[in-house]
C-alpha positions in Angstrom: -29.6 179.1 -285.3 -25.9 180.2 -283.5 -24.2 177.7 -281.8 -25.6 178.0 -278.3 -29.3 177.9 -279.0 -28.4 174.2 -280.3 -26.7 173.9 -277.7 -29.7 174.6 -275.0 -31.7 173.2 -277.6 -29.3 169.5 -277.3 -29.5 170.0 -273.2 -33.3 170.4 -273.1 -33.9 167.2 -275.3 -31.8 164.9 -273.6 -32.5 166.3 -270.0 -31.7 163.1 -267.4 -29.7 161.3 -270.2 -26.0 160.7 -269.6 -24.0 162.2 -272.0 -21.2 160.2 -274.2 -18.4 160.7 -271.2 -20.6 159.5 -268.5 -21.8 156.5 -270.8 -17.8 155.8 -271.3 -17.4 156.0 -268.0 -20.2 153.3 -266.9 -19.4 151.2 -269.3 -15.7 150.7 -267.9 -17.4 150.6 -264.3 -19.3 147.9 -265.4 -16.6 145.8 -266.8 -14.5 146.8 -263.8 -17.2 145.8 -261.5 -17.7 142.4 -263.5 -13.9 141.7 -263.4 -13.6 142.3 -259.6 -16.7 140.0 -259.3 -15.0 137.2 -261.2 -11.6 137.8 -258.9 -13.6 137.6 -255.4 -15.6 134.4 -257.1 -12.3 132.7 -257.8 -10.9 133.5 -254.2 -14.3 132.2 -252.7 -14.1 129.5 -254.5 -9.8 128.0 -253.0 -11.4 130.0 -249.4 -14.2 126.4 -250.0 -11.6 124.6 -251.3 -9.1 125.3 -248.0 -12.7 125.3 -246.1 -14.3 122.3 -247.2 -17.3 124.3 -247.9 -18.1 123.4 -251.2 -21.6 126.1 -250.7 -19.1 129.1 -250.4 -17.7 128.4 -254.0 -21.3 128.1 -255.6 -22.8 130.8 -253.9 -20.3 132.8 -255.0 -20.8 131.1 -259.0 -23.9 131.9 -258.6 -24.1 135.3 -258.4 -21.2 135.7 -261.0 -23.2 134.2 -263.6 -26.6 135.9 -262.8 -24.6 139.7 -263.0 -23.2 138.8 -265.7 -26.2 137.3 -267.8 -28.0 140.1 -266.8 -25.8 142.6 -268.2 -25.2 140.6 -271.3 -29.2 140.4 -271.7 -29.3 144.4 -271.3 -26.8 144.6 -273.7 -29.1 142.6 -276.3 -31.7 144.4 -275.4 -30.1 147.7 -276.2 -28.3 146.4 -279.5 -30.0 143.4 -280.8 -27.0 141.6 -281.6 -27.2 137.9 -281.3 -23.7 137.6 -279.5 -24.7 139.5 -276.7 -28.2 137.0 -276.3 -25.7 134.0 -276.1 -23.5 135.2 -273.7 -26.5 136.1 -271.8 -28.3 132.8 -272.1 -25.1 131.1 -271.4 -24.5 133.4 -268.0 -27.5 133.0 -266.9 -28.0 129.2 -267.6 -24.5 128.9 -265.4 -26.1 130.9 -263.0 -29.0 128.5 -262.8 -26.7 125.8 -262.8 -24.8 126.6 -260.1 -27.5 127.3 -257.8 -29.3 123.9 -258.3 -25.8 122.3 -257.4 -26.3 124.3 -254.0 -29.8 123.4 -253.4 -29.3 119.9 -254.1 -25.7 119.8 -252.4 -27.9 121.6 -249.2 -30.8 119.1 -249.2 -28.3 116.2 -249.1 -27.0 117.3 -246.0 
């Protein structure tokens, strides 16, 4: 077998998968995406400080956490290893956390 029918051969069998550069690059995306989450979270949070909106800052807790246990749980998923499931369950117990705080802070109202 010459060197471009395992080539085709490679290209048929992963048809629809990314290949190792794509993988790289959503990867970085991801932790790019999750870092720029974590900045806006932190400037919603002094915007309800400045505000007196104390519902802007959890909201935007909230959803931090939940992207960011979720990823951490797909990354278990995908490698079994038992750091990723504790990051997860703590992300998405934070998650949880901060969105009883708003309920109850909105019920009090």
């Amino acid at each position: 077998m010459n060197k471009d029918e395992i080539l085709k051969k490679s290209r048929s069998e992963n048809l629809g998968q990314p290949d190792e550069r794509e993988a790289m690059l959503l990867a970085n995306a991801s932790k790019v995406g999750m870092t720029v989450g974590g900045v806006l979270s932190m400037v919603m949070v002094m915007l309800s400080k400045v505000f007196d909106t104390p519902v802007l800052g959890l909201s935007a807790w909230s959803i931090y956490f939940a992207m960011f246990g979720s990823r951490c749980a797909y990354q278990y998923r995908k490698t079994k290893e038992s750091s990723w499931l504790i990051k997860s369950v703590i992300g998405s117990g934070a998650a949880l956390a901060f969105f009883i705080c708003l309920i109850v802070l909105e019920l009090k109202k």
